[in-house]
NUPAFI-469971 format. One record per residue (C-alpha): residue number from 0; residue in one letter; y, z, x. Coordinates in Angstrom, 3 decimals, always signed. Layout:
seq->NUM&type->a&north->Y&up->Z&east->X
...
END
This chain:
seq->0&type->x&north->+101.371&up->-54.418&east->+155.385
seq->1&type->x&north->+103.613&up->-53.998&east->+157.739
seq->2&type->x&north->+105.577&up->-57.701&east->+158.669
seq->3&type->x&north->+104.979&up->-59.207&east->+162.153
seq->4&type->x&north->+108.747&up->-59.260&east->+162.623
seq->5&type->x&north->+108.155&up->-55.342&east->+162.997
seq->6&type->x&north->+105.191&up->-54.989&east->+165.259
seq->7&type->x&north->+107.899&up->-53.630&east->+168.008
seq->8&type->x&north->+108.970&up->-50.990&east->+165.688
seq->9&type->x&north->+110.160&up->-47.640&east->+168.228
seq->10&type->x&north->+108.185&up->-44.666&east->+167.364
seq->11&type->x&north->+111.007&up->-43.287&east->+165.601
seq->12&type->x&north->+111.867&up->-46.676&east->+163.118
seq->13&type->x&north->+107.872&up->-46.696&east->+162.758
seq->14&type->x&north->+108.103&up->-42.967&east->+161.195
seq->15&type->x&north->+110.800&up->-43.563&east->+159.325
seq->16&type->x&north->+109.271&up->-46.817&east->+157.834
seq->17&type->x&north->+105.675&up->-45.096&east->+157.158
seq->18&type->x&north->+108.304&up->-42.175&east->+155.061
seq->19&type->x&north->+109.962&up->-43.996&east->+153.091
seq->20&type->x&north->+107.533&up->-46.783&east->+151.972
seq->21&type->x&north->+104.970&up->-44.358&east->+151.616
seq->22&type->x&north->+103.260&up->-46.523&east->+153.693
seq->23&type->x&north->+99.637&up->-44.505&east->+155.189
seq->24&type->x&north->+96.709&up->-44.343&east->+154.146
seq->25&type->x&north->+94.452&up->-40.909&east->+153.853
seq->26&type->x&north->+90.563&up->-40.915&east->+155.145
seq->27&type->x&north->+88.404&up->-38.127&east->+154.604
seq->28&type->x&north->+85.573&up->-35.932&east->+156.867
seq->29&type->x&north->+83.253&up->-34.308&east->+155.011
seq->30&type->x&north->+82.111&up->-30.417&east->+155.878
seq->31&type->x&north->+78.719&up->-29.490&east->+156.155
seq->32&type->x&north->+76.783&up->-25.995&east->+156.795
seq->33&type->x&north->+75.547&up->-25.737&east->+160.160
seq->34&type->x&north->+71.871&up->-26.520&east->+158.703
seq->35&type->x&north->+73.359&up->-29.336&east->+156.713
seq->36&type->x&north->+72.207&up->-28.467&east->+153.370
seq->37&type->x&north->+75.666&up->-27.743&east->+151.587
seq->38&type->x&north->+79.435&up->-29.041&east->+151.389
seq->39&type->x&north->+81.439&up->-26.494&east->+153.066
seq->40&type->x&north->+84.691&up->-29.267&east->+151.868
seq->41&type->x&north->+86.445&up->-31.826&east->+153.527
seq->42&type->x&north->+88.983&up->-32.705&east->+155.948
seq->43&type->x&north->+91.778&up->-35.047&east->+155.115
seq->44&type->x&north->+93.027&up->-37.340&east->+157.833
seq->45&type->x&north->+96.482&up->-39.383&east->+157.592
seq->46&type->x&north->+96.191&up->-42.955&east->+158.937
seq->47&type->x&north->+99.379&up->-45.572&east->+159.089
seq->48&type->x&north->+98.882&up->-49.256&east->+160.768
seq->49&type->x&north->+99.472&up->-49.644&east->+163.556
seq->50&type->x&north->+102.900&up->-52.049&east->+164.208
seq->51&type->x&north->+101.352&up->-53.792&east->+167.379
seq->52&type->x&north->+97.728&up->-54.626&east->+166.020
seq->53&type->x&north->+97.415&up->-56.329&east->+162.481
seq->54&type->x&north->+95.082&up->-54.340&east->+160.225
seq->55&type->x&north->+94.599&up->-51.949&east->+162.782
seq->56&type->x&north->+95.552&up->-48.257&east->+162.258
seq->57&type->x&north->+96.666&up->-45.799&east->+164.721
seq->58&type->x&north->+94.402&up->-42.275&east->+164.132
seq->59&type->x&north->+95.898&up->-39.099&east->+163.006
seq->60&type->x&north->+95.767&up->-37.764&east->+166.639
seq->61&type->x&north->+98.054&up->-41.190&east->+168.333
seq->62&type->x&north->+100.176&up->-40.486&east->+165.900
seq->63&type->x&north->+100.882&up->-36.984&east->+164.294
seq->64&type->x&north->+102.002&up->-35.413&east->+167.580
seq->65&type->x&north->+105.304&up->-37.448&east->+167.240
seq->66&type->x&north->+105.521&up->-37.196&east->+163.482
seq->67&type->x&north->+105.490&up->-33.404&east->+163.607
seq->68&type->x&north->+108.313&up->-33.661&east->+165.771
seq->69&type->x&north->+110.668&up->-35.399&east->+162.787
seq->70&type->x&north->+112.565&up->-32.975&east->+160.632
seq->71&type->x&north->+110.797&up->-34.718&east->+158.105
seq->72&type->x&north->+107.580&up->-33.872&east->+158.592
seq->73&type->x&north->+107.613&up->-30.885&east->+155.814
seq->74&type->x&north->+108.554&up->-34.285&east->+153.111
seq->75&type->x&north->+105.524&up->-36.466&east->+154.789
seq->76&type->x&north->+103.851&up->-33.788&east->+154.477
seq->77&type->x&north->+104.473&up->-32.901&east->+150.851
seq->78&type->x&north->+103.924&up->-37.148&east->+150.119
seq->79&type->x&north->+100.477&up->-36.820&east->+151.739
seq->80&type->x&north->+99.898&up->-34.288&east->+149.098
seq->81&type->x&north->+101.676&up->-36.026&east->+146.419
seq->82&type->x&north->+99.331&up->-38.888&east->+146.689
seq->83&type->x&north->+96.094&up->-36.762&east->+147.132
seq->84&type->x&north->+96.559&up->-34.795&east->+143.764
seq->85&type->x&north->+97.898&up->-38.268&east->+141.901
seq->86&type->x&north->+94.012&up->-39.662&east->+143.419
seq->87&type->x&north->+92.423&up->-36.670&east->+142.370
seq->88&type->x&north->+89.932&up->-38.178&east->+140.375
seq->89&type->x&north->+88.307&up->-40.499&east->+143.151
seq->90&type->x&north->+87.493&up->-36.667&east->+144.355
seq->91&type->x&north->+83.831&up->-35.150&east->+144.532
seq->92&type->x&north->+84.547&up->-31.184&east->+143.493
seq->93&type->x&north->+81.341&up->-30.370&east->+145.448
seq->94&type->x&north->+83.262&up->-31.497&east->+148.727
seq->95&type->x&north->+86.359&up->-29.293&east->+147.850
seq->96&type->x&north->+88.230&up->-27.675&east->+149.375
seq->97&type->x&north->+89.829&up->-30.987&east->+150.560
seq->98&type->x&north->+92.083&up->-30.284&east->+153.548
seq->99&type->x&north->+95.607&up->-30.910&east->+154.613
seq->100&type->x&north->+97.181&up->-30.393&east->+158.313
seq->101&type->x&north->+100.199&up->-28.567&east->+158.057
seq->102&type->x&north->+102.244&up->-27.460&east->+160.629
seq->103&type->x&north->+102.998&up->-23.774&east->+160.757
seq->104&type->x&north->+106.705&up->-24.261&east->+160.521
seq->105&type->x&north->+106.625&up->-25.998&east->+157.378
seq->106&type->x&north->+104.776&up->-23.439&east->+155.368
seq->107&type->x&north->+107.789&up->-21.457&east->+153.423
seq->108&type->x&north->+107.879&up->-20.046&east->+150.206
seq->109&type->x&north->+109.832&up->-23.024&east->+149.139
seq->110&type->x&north->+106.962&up->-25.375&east->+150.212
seq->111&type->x&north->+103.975&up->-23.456&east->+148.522
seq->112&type->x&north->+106.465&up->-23.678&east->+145.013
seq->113&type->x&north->+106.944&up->-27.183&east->+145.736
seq->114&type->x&north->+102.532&up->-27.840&east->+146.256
seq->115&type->x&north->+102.399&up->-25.197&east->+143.203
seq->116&type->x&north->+104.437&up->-27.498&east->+140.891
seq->117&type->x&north->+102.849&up->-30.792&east->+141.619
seq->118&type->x&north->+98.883&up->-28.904&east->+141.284
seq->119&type->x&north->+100.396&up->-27.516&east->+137.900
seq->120&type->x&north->+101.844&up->-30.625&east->+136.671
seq->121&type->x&north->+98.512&up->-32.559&east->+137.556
seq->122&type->x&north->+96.624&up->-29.568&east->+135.751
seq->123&type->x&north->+94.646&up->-29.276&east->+139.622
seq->124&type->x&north->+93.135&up->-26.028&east->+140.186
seq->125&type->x&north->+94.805&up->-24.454&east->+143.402
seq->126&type->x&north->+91.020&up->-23.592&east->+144.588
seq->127&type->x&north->+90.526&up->-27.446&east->+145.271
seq->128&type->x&north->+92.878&up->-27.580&east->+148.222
seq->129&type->x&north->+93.436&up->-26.171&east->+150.962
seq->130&type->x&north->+95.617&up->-26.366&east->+154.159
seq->131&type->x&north->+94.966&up->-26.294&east->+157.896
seq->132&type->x&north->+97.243&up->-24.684&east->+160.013
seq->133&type->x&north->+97.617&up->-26.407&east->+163.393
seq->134&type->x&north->+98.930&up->-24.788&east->+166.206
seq->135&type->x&north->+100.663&up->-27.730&east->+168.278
seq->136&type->x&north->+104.232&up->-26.581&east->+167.319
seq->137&type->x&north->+104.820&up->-22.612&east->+167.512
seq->138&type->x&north->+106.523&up->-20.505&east->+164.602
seq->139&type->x&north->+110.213&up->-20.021&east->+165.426
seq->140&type->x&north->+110.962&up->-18.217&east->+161.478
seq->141&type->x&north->+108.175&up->-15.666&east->+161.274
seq->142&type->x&north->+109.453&up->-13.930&east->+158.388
seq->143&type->x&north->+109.762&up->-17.494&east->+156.328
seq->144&type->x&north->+106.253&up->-18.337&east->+157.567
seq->145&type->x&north->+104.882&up->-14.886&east->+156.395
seq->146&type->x&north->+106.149&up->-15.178&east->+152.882
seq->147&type->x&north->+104.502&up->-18.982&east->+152.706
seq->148&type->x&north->+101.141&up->-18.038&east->+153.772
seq->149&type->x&north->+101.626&up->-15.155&east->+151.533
seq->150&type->x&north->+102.113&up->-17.323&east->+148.564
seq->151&type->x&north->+98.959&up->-19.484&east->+149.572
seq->152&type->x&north->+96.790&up->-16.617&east->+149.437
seq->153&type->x&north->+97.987&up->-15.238&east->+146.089
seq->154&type->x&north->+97.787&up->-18.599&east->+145.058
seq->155&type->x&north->+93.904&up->-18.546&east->+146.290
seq->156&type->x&north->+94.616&up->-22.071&east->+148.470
seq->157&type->x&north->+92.053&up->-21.855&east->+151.157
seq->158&type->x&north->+93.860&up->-21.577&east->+154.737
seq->159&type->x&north->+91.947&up->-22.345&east->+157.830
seq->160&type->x&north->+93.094&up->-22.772&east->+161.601
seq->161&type->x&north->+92.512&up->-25.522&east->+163.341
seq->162&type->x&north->+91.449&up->-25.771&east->+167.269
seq->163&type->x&north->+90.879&up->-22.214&east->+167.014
seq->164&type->x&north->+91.094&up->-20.634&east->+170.706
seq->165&type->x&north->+93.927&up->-23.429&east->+171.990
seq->166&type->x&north->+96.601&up->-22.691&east->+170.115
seq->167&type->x&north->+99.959&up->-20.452&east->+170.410
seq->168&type->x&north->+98.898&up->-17.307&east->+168.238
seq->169&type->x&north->+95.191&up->-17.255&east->+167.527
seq->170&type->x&north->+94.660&up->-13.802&east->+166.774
seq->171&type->x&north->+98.104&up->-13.468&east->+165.188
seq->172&type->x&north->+97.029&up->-15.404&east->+162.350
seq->173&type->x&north->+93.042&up->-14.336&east->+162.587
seq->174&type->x&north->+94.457&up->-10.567&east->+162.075
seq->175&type->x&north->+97.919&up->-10.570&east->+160.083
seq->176&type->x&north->+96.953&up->-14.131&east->+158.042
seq->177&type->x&north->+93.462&up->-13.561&east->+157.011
seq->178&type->x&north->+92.778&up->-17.092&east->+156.961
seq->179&type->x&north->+89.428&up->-18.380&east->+155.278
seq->180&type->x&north->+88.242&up->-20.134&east->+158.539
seq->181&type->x&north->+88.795&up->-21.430&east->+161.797
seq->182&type->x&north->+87.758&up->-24.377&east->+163.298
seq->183&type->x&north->+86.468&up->-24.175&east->+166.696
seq->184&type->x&north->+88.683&up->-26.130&east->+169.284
seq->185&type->x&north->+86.511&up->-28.927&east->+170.500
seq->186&type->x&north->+87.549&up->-28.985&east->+174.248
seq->187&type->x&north->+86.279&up->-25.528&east->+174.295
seq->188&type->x&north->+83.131&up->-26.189&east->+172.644
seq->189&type->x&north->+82.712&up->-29.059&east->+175.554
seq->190&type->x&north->+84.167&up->-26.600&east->+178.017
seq->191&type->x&north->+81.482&up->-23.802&east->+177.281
seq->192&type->x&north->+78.555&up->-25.682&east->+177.301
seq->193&type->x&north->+78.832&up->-26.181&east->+180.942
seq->194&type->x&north->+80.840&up->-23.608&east->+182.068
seq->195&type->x&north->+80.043&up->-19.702&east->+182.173
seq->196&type->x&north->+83.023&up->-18.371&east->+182.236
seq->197&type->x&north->+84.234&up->-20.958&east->+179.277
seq->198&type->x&north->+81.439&up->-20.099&east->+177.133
seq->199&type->x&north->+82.068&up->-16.117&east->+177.419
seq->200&type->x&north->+85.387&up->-16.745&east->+176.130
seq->201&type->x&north->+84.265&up->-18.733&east->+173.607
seq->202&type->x&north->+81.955&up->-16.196&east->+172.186
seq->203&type->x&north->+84.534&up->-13.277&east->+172.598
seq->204&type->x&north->+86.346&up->-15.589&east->+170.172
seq->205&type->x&north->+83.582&up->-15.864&east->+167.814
seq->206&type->x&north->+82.357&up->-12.516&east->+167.762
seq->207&type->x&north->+86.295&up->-11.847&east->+166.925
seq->208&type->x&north->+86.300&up->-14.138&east->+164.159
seq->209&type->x&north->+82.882&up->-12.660&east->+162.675
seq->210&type->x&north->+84.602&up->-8.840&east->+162.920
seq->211&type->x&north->+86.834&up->-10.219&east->+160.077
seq->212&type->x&north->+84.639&up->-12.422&east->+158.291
seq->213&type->x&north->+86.149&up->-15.625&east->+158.635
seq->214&type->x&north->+84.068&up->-18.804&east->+158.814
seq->215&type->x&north->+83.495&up->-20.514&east->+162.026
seq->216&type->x&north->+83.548&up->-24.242&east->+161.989
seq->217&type->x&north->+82.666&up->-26.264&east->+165.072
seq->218&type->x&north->+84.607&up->-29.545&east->+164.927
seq->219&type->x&north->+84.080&up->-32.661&east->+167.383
seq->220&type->x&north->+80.569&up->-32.663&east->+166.958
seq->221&type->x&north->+79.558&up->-35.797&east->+168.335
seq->222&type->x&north->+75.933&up->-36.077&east->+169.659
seq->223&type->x&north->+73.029&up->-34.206&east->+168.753
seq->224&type->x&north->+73.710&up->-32.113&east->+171.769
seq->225&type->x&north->+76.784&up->-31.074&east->+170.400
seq->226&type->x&north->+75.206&up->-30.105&east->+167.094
seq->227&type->x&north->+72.242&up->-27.842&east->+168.751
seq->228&type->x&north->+75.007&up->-26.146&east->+170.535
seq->229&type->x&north->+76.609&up->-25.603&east->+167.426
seq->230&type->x&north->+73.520&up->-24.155&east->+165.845
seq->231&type->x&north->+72.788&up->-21.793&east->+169.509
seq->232&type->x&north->+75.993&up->-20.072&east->+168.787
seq->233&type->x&north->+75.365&up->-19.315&east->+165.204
seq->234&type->x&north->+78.799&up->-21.408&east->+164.100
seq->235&type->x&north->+78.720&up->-21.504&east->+159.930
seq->236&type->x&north->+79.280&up->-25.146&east->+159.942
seq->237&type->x&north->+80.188&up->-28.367&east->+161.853
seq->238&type->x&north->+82.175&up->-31.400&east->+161.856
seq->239&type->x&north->+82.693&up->-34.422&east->+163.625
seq->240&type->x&north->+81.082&up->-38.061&east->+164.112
seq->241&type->x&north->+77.356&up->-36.808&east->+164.373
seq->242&type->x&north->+77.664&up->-35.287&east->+161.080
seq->243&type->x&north->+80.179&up->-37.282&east->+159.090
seq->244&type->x&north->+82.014&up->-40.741&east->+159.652
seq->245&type->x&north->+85.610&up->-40.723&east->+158.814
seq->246&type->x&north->+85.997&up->-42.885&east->+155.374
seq->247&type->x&north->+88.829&up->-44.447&east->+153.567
seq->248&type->x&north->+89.262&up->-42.222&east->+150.858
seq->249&type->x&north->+92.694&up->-43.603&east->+149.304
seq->250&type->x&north->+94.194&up->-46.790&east->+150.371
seq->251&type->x&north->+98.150&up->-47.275&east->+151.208
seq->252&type->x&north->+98.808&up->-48.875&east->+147.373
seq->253&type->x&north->+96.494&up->-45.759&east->+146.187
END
């Protein structure tokens, strides 16, 4: 735990502290089909504490817009992994692919040897991860982040985008990446099901997404509202509070 004489840590001392103590925590969401019958896998969320409230911890979204700022993000990053592989066996296969948020940036071809080692060494088969690419920070190296995702897919990691229709290259990645899946940006899904306009867009997305076969996910799924709009516009699964709690999956000392 973090000491009290620190609860007025800066953002930046607070990062730096979480990095080098190794000092978060990861939770998991679970993936379901959109008739919730089978595990479609899991999302893995980074908490830390939070240095102003005592056992309190600040969620991946207070926090991982500054992190991903840090040149340091690609080795928090590769820790987060680290300590998911060395806790593989708290893992439920039927629930993998268990996913990581990775910024786009930070997927080179070094990176995917450096995930590739650590699965190796821990005998993990590459099929049980999987890595979602966020779209908060835009690719400056194409070329490096070509030959990463590259690698993934040869690999056979699972890639999926996350907050699919917000981001800075959407159908960049839908058409030169073939990623696995996207997940369905939730301010959109709230968006379109009030909004006519919203909700064509929305389904020009989809129907997009179905022309090369990637599964749609609908994340933020938070009432049962949310869910039947999920199932009216034929999304392959859902996620969110209505369909799984977030749950401490491996503890700081894990």
């Amino acid at each position: 735990m973090i000491g009290k004489n620190n609860y007025f840590m800066t953002e930046d001392t607070h990062f730096q502290f979480v990095l080098q103590n190794n000092h978060f925590c990861l939770f998991e969401q679970k993936q379901w089909s959109i008739d919730l019958s089978t595990p479609m896998g899991t999302e893995i969320l980074i908490r830390v504490p939070d240095p102003h409230h005592e056992n309190g911890y600040l969620s991946t979204i207070e926090w991982i817009h500054f992190a991903e700022q840090q040149p340091q993000i690609e080795l928090l990053t590769l820790k987060i992994f680290e300590k998911l592989i060395r806790n593989v066996h708290k893992l439920d296969p039927s629930f993998s692919p268990y996913y990581i948020n990775v910024p786009p940036p930070v997927i080179t071809r070094a990176f995917v040897d450096q995930i590739k080692l650590r699965l190796d060494q821990a005998g993990v088969p590459y099929s049980f991860i999987g890595i979602e690419l966020t779209e908060r920070l835009p690719v400056i190296d194409v070329n490096a982040f070509q030959l990463g995702a590259d690698a993934l897919q040869t690999l056979g990691i699972s890639l999926a985008l996350d907050d699919y229709g917000q981001g800075y290259a959407t159908m960049h990645f839908l058409k030169d990446l073939k990623v696995d899946r996207v997940k369905v940006d939730r301010v959109l899904l709230a968006a379109a099901k009030n909004n006519h306009s919203e909700r064509l867009t929305l389904l020009s997305l989809l129907d997009f997404a179905t022309e090369f076969n990637v599964e749609v996910i609908a994340e933020g799924i938070e009432t049962e509202a949310d869910y039947l709009f999920a199932c009216q516009l034929k999304c392959d699964g859902a996620q969110g509070y209505h369909i799984d709690l977030p749950k401490m999956l491996i503890p700081i000392d894990g």
